[in-house]
Backbone bond lengths (Angstrom), bond angles and torsions (degrees), N, CA, C in turn:
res aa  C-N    CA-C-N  psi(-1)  N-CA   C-N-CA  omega(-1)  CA-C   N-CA-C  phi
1 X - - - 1.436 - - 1.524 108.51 -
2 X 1.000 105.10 132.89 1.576 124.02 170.96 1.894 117.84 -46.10
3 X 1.026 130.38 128.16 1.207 140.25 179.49 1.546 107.03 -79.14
4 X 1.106 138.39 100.97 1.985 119.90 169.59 0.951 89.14 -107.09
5 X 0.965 156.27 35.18 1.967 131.34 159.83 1.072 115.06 -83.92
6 X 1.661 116.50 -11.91 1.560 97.33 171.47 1.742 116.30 -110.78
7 X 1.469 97.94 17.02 1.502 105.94 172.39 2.016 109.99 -107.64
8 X 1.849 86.00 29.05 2.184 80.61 -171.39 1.714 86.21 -92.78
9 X 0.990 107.10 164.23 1.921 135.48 165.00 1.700 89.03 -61.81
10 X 1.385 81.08 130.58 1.893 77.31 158.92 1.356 135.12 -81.48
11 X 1.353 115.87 163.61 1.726 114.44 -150.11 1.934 92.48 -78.93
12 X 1.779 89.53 156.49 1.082 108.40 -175.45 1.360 120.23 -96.56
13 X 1.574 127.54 151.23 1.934 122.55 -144.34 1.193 84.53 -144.32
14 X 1.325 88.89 99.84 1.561 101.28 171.45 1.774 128.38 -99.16
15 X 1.864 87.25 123.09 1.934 82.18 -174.49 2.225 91.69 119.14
16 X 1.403 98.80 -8.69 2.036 112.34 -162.75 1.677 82.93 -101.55
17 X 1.405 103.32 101.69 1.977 100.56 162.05 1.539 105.09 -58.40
18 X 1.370 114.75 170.83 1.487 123.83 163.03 1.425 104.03 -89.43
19 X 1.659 86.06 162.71 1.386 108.63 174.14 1.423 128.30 -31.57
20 X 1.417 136.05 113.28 1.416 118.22 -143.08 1.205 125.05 77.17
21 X 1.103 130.92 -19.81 1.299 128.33 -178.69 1.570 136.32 53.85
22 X 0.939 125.82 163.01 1.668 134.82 168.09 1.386 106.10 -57.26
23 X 1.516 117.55 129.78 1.793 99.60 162.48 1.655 111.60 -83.70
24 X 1.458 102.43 133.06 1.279 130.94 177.51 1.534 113.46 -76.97
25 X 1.100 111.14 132.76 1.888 128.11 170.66 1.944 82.70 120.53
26 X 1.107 74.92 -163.23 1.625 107.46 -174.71 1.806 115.02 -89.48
27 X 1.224 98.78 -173.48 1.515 101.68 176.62 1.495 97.74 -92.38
28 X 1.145 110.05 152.55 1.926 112.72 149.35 1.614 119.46 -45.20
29 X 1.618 94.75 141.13 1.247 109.98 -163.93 1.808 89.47 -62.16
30 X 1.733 112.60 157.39 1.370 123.44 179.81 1.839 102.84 -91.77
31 X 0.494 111.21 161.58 1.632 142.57 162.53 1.400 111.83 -69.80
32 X 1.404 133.30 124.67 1.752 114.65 161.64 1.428 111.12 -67.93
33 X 1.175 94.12 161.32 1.633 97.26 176.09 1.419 117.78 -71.88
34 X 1.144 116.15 133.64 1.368 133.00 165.24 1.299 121.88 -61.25
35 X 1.491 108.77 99.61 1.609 123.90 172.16 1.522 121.53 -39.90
36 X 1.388 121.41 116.37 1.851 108.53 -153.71 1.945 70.27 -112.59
37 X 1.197 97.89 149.07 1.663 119.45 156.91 1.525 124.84 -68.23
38 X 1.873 99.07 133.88 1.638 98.39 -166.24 1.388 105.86 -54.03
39 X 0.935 150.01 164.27 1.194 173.04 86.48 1.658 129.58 -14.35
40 X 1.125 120.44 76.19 1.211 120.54 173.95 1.419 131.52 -101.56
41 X 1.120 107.39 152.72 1.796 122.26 -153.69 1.178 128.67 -121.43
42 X 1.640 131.33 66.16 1.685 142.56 162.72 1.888 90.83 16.68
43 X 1.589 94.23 137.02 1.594 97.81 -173.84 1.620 80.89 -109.63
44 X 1.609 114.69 118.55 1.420 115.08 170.17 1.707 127.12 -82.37
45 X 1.076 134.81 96.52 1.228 130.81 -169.39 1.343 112.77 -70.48
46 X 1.430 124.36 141.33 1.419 123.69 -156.23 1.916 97.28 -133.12
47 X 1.660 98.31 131.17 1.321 90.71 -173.43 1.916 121.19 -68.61
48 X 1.249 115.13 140.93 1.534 111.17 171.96 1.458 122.13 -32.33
49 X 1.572 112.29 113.54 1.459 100.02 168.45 1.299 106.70 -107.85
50 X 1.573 107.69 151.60 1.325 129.01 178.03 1.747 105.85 -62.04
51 X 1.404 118.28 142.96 1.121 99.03 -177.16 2.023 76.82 -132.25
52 X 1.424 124.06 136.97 1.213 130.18 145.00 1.243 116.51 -95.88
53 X 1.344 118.81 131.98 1.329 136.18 158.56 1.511 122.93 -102.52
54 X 1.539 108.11 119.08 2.003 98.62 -168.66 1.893 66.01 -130.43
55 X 1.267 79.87 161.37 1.833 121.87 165.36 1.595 96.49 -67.73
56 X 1.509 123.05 137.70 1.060 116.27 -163.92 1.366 89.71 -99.39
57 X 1.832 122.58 153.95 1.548 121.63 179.98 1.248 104.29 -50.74
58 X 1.812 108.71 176.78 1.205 120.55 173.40 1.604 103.76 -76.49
59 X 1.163 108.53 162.01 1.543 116.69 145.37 1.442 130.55 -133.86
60 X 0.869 133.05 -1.15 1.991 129.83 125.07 1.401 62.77 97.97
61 X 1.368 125.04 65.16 1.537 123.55 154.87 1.618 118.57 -77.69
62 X 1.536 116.76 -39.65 1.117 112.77 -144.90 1.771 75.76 -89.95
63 X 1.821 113.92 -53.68 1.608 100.60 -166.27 1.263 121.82 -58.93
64 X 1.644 109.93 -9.78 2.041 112.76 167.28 1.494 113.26 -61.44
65 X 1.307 126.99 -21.50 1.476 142.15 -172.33 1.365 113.07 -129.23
66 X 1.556 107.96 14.46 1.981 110.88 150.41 1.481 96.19 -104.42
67 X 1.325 135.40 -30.55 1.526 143.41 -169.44 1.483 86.94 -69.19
68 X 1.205 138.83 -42.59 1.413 118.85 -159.95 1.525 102.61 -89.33
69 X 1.204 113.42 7.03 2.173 110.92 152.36 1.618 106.44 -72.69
70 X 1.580 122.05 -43.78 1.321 108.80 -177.46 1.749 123.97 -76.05
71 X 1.804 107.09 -59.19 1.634 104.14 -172.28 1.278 74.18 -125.43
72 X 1.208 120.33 112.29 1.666 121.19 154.18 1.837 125.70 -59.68
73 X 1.344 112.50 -27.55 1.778 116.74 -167.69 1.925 97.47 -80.44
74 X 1.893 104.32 -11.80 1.469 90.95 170.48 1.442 101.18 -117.69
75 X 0.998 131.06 -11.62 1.427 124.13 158.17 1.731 138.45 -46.52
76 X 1.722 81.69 -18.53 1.943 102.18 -161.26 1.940 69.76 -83.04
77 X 1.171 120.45 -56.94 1.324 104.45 -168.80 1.470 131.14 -50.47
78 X 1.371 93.61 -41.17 1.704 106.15 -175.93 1.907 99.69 -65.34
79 X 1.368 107.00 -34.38 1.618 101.08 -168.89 2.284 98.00 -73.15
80 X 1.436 90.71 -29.25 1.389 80.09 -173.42 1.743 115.38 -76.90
81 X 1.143 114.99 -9.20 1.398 132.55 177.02 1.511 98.42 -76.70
82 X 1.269 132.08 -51.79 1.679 132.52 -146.90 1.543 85.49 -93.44
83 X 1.541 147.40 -34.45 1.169 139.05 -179.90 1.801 108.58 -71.13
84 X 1.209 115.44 -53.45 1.511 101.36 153.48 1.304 135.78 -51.74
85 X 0.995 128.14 -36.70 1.718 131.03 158.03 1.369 113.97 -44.65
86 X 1.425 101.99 -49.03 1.948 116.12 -175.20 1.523 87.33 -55.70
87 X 1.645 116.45 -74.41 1.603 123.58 -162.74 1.853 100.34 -47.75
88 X 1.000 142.24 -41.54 1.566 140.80 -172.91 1.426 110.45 -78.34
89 X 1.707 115.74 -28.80 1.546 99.14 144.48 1.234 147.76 -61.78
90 X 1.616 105.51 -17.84 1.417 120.21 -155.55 1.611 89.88 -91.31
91 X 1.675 104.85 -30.45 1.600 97.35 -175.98 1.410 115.41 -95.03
92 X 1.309 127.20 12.07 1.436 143.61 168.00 1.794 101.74 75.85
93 X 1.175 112.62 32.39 1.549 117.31 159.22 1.698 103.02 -98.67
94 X 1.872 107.11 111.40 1.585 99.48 -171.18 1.594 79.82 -105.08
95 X 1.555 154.30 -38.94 0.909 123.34 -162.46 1.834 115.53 -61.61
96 X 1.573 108.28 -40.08 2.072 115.64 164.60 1.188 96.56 -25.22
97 X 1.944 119.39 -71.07 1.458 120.86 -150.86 1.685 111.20 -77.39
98 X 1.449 109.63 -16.75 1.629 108.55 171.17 1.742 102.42 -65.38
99 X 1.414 119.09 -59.07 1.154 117.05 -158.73 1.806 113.41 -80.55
100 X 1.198 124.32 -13.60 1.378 132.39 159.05 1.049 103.43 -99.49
101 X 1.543 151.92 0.75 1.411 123.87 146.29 1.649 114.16 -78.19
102 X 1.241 114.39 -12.41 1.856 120.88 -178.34 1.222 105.59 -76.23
103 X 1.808 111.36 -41.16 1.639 118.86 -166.98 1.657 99.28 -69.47
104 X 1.623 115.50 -40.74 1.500 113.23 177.64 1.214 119.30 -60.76
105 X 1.399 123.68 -33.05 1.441 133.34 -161.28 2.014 97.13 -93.41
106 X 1.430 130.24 -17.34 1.353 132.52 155.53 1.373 111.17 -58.24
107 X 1.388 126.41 -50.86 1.194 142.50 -157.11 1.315 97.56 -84.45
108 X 1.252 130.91 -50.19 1.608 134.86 -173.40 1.681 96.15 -53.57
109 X 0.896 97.55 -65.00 1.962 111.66 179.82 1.258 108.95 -28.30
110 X 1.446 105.94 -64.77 1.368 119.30 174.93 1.170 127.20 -32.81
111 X 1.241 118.11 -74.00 1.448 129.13 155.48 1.347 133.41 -37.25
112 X 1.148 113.96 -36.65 1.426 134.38 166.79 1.439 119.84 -52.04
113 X 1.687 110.15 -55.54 1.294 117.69 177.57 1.400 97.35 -105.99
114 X 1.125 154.28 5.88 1.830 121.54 150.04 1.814 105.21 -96.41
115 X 1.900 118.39 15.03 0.908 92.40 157.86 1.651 116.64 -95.00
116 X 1.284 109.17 -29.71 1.583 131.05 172.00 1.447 99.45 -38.34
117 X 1.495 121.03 -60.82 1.476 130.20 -173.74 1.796 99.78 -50.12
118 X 1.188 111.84 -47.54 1.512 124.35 -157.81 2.022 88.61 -62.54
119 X 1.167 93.68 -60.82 1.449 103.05 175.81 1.107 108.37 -13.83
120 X 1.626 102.24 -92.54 1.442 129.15 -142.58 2.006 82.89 -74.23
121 X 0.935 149.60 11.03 1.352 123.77 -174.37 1.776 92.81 -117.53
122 X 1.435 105.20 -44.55 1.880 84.75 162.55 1.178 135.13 -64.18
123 X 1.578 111.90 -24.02 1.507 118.26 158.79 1.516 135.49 -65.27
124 X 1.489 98.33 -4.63 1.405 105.77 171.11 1.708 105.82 -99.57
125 X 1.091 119.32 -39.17 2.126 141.31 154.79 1.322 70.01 -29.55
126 X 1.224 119.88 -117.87 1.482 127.13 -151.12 1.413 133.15 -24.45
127 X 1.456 108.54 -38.96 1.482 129.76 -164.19 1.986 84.34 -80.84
128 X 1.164 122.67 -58.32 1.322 136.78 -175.41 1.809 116.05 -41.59
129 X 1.512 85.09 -58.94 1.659 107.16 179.05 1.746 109.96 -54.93
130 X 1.288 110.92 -45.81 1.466 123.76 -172.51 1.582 92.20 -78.22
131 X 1.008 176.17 5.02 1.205 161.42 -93.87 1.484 97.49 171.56
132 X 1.720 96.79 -55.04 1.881 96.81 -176.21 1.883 91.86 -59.87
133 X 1.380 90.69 -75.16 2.064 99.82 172.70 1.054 110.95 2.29
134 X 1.460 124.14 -72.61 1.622 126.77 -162.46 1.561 95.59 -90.38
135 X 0.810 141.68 -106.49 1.786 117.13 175.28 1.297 104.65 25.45
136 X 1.684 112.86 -102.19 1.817 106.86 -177.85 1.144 120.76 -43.61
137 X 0.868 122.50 -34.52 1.865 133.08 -175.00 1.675 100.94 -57.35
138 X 1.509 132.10 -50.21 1.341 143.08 -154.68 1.594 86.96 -104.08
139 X 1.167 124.09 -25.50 1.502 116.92 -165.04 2.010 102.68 -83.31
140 X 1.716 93.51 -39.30 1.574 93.84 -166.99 2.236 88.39 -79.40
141 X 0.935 131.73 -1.87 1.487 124.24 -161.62 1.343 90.62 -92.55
142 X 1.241 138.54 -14.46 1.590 138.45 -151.56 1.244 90.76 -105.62
């Protein structure tokens, strides 16, 4: 077995200053504080600004992200249109957010009705397909 006792740190002496030692007494006496003069400050009067407040445009946020239930590949657009509108409100450009909330709300549409179209034309596929089906079905039973 290995010996470590002569590889320990040597023991610690507690209450033993270091070499040189601590300086002893106190600190130097302090100074009172030096009384600084109030400070007073010219009251600047600032002329009235007009402040308008308008309703900020729409941005057809929520119908950019009902459009993406029907055609999603034009929905990604309409949602990416209505998040820029949001960002051009946030930066107080309302004509940006008028004209990219209109471009989102085209695009939402869009999607809306070529997914409706998409709909109703596989639902007619289907209605068609089932139709031939039972036809042959009653035709081969005879």
């Amino acid at each position: 077995m290995a010996d470590y006792s002569k590889d320990q740190p040597p023991a610690y002496n507690q209450g033993v200053n270091p070499q040189g030692g601590y300086p002893q007494g106190s600190y130097p006496p302090q100074h009172h504080a030096q009384a600084y003069p109030v400070q007073v400050y010219p009251v600047q009067a600032y002329p009235a600004q007009q402040v308008y407040v308008q309703d900020p445009p729409a941005t057809n946020f929520i119908l950019a992200w009902v459009s993406c239930l029907f055609c999603w590949p034009l929905a990604i657009v309409a949602v990416l249109k209505a998040n820029e509108a949001d960002k051009c409100v946030g930066r107080g450009d309302m004509q940006g957010a008028r004209s990219n909330g209109q471009v989102a709300r085209r695009w939402a549409i869009a999607a809306i009705v070529t997914g409706g179209v998409i709909m109703v034309l596989v639902g007619i596929v289907i209605v068609v397909f089932y139709a031939i089906a039972i036809s042959v079905a009653s035709s081969l039973s005879d």
